[in-house]
N, C-alpha and C positions, 0 to 999 in steps of 0.2 A: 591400597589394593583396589581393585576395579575390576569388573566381572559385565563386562557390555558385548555389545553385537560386533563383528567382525566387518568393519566397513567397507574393502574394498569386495566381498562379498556381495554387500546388498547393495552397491553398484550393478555390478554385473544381474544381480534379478531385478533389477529396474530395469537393463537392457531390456527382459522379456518382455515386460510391462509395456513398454514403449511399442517392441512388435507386437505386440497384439492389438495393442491402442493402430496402431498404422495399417495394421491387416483387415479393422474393422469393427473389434470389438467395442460395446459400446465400455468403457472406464467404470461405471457403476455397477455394469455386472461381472466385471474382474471383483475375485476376493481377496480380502487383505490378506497378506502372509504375514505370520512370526519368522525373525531371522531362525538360520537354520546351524551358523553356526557361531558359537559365542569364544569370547578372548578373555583371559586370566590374566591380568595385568600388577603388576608386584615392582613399586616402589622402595625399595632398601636403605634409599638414603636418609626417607621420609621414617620408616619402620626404625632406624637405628638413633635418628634424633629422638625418638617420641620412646624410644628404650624396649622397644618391641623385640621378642625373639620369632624368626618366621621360622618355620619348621619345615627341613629339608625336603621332607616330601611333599611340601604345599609348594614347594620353589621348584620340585623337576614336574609339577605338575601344571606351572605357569607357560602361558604363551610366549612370555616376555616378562624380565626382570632388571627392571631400571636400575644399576648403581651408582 
């Protein structure tokens, strides 16, 4: 199971980054952002070798569910 940032997300807010850096800002005084949004990743193959039971509603609650 894995609970990370959603990457082609913070792609696209790096686009901004980039325009603002190119419009003039100076890059030090941009602030850091926290990703805005996060991905629920659920392995089953892994959870059923290690004798795991994942519970149904942690599985429709997944972005994505590896079997």
């Amino acid at each position: 199971m894995s609970y990370g940032p959603n990457f082609p997300n913070m792609f696209r807010r790096s686009a901004d980054f980039v325009d603002k850096i190119l419009r003039g800002a100076k890059p030090a005084d941009i602030p850091v952002e926290q990703p805005t949004k996060l991905d629920l990743v659920i392995n089953l193959t892994t959870a059923k070798a290690l004798g795991l039971t994942i519970p149904p509603m942690l599985l429709a609650r997944a972005d994505e569910v590896i079997e």
